[in-house]
C-alpha positions as CSV (number, residue, x, y, z in Angstrom):
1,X,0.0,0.0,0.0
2,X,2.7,2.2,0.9
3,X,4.8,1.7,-2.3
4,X,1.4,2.5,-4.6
5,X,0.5,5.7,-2.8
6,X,3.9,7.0,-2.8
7,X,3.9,7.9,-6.4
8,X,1.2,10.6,-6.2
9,X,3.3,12.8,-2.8
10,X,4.7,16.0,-3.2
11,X,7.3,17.7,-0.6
12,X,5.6,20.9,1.1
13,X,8.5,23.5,0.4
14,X,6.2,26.2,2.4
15,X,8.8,26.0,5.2
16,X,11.8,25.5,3.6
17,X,14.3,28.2,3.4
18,X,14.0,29.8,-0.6
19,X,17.7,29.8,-2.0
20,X,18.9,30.1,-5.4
21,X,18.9,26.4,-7.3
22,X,22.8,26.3,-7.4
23,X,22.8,26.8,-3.5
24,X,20.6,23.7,-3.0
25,X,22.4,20.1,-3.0
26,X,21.9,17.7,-5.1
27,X,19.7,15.0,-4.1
28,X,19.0,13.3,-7.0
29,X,15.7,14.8,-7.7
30,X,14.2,17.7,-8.6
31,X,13.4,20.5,-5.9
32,X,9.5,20.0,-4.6
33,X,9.2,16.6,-6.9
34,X,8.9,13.7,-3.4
35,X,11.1,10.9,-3.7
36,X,9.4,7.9,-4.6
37,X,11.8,4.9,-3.8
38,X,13.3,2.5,-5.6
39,X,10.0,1.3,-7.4
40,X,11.5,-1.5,-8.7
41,X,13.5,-2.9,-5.9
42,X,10.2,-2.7,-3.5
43,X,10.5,-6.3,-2.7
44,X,14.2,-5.5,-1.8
45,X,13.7,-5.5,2.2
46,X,11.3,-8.3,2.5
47,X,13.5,-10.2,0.3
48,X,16.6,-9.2,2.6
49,X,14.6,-10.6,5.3
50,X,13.8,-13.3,3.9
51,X,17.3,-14.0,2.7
52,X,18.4,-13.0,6.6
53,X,15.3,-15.4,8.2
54,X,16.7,-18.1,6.1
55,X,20.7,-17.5,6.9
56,X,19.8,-17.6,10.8
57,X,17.8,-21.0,10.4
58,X,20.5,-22.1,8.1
59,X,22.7,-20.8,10.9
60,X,21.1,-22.5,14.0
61,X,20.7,-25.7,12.0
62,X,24.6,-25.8,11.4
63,X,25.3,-24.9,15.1
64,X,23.1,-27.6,16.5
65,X,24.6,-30.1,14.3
66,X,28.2,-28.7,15.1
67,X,27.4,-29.0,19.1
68,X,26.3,-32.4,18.6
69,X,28.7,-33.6,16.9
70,X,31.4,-31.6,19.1
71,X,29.3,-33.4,22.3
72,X,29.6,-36.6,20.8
73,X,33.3,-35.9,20.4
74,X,34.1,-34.9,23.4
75,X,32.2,-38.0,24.9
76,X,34.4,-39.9,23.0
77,X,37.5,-38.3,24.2
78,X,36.9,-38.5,27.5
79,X,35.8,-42.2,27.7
80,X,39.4,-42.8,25.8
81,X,40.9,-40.4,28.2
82,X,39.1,-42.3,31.0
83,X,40.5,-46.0,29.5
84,X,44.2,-44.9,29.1
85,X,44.0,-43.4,32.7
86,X,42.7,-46.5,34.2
87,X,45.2,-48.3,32.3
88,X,48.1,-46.2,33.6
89,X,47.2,-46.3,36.6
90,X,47.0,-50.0,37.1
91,X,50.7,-50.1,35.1
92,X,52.0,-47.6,38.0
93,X,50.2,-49.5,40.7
94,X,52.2,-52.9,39.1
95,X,55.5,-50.8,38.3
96,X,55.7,-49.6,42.4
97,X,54.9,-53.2,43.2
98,X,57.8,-54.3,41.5
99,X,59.7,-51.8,42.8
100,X,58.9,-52.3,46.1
101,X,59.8,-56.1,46.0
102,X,63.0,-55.6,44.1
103,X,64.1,-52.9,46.9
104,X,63.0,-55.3,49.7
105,X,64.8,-58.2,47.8
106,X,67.7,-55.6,47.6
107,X,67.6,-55.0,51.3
108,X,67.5,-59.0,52.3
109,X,70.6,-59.3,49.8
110,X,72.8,-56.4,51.4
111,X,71.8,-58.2,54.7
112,X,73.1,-61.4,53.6
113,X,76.0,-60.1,52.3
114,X,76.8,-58.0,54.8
115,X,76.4,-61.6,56.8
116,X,78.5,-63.6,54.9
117,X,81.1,-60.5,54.5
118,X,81.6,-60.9,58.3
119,X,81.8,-64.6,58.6
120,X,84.6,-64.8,55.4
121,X,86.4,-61.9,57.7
122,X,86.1,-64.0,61.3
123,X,87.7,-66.9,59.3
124,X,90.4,-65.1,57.5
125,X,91.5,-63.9,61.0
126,X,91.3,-66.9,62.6
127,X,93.4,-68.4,59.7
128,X,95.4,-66.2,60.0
129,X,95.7,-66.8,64.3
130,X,96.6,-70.4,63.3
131,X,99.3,-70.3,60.7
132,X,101.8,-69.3,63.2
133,X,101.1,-72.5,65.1
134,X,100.8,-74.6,61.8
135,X,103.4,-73.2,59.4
136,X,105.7,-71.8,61.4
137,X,106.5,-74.9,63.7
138,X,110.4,-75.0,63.5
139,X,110.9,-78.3,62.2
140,X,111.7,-79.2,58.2
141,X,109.6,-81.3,56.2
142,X,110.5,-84.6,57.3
143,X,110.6,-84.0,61.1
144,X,106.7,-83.1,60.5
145,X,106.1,-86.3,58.4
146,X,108.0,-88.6,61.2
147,X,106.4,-86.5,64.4
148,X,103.0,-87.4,62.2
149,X,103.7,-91.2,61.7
150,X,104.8,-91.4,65.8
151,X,101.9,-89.8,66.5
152,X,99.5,-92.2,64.7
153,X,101.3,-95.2,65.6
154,X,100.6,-93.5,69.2
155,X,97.0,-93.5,68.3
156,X,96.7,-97.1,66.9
157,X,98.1,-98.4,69.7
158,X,95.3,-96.6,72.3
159,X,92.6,-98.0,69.8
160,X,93.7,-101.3,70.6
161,X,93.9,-101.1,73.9
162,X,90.6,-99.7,74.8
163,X,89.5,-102.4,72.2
164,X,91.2,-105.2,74.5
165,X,89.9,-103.6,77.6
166,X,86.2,-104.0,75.9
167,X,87.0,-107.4,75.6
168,X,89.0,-108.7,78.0
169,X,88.8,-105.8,81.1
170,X,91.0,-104.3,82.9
171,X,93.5,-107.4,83.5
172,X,93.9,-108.2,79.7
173,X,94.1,-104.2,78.3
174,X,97.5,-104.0,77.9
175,X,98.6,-107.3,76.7
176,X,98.8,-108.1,73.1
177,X,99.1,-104.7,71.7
């Protein structure tokens, strides 16, 4: 309606200051004549309107589809992130474990060591107590070999007896042997 009557206005130049024409700026229509639009483009705004309705439901579409597809994302992330967690976890909780036990194992060892460090060190010294009294005896080689032969002659000769004295008492221990 308003795009049919506008054809037929005129400006009211009544108020309007009176100048000479060159003092009056252009507007792109003649002084008094009322401007009547852009005739043909009077579908212009409605059509921008529609072309803007349709951008922001093109728009909300898009964004709805983007946020599902970002939640569904994200779920997915997190139940990965959630899985490789777990995961770690349970390898740290195996990997102290181990740790544990080897430092225990560790401990036990250096105890035993230690252990058998001292008992290897209380022989060596008494070793080392007894060489005077076995190397160091005075006597050559075959003084040793004849003191060792008297000496189990010696003890031969007490077997008997106490074997006699089994069998014969006391009367009968010494004879015979």
């Amino acid at each position: 309606k308003f795009y049919k009557t506008i054809n037929k206005e005129t400006v009211d130049l009544s108020l309007a200051q009176q100048t000479p024409e060159e003092d009056a700026p252009d507007a792109g229509f003649d002084n008094g004549e009322a401007y009547t639009g852009a005739q043909s483009e009077s579908g212009g705004i409605l059509s921008m309107l529609d072309v803007m309705k349709s951008d922001f439901t093109r728009t909300i579409t898009e964004t709805e589809k983007a946020e599902r597809q970002a939640q569904q994302d994200h779920l997915e992330f997190m139940t990965a992130s959630g899985m490789s967690l777990a995961e770690k976890e349970e390898a740290e909780k195996q990997k102290d474990n181990q740790k544990d036990d080897a430092v225990s194992k560790l401990g036990e060892a250096d105890d035993n060591l230690q252990e058998q460090t001292d008992i290897v060190a209380t022989s060596i010294q008494e070793l080392l107590e007894l060489k005077p009294a076995c190397v160091d005896t005075g006597m050559s080689y075959e003084e040793r070999v004849a003191l060792r032969e008297n000496e189990i002659e010696s003890l031969n000769k007490a077997l008997c007896i106490l074997g006699r004295y089994a069998e014969y008492g006391p009367d009968g221990a010494a004879e015979g042997c």
